[in-house]
C-alpha positions as CSV (number, residue, x, y, z in Angstrom):
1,X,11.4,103.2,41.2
2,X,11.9,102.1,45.0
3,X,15.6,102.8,44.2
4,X,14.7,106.2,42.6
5,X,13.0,107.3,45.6
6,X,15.4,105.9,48.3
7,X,18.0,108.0,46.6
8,X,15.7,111.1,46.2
9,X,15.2,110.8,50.4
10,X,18.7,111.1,50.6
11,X,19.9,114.0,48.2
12,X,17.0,116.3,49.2
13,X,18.8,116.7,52.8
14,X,21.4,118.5,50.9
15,X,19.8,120.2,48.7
16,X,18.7,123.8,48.4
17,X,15.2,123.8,49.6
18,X,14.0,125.2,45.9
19,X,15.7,122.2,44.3
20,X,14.9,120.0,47.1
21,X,10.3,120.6,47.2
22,X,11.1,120.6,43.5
23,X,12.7,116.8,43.5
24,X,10.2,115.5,46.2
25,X,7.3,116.7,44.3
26,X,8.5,115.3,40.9
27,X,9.1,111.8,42.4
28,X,5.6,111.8,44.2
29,X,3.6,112.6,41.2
30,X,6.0,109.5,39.4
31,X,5.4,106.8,42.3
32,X,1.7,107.4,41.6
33,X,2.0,105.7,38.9
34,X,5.0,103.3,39.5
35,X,3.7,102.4,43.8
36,X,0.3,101.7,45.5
37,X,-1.2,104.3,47.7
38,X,-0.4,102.2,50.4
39,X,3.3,100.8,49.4
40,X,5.3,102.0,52.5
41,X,8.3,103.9,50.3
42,X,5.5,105.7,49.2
43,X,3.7,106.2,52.6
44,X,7.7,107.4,53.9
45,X,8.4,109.9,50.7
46,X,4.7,111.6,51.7
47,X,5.7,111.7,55.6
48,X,9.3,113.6,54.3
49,X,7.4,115.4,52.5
50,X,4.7,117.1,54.8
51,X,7.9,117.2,57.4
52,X,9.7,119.1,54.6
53,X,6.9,121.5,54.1
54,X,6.3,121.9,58.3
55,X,10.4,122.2,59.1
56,X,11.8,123.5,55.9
57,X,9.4,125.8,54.5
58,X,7.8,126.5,58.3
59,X,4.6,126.1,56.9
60,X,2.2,123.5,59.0
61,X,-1.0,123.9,57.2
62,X,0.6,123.1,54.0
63,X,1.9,120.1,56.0
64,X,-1.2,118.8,57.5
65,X,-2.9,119.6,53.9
66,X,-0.7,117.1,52.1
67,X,-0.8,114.5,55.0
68,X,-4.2,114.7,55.6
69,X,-4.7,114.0,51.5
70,X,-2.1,111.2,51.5
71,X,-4.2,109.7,54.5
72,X,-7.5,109.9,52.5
73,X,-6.2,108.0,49.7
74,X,-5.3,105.3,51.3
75,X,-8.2,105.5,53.5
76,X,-10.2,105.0,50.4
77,X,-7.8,102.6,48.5
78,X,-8.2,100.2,51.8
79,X,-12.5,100.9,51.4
80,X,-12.7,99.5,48.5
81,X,-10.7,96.0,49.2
């Protein structure tokens, strides 16, 4: 999986930006299951994320939305330990 995603960070730079949000938001919903809410690949796949959505797609709420739901799960995965 961690080489799955490592790989996904790279292609999506050269992507079209259709095929690109479509590749980063298949491999996020398939680390959920695979990588901890904390696990740092994962953490770094949601920051390229939310910077594809503010750079890419030039939209920052969608941006904050995602980070700001990425922070409360692990906010509430580190409550609970």
């Amino acid at each position: 999986m961690e080489e799955e995603i490592e790989e996904t960070l790279r292609i999506v730079l050269i992507e079209p930006i259709e095929l690109a949000e479509k590749r980063l938001l298949s491999i996020w919903e398939r680390s959920a299951n695979n990588l901890s809410n904390t696990h740092p690949l994962r953490l770094e796949l949601a920051l390229t994320i939310s910077r594809f959505y503010a750079q890419n797609l030039d939209n920052i709420e969608k941006a904050q939305e995602f980070a700001r739901t990425v922070y409360n799960e692990s906010e509430f995965f580190f409550s609970l330990n």
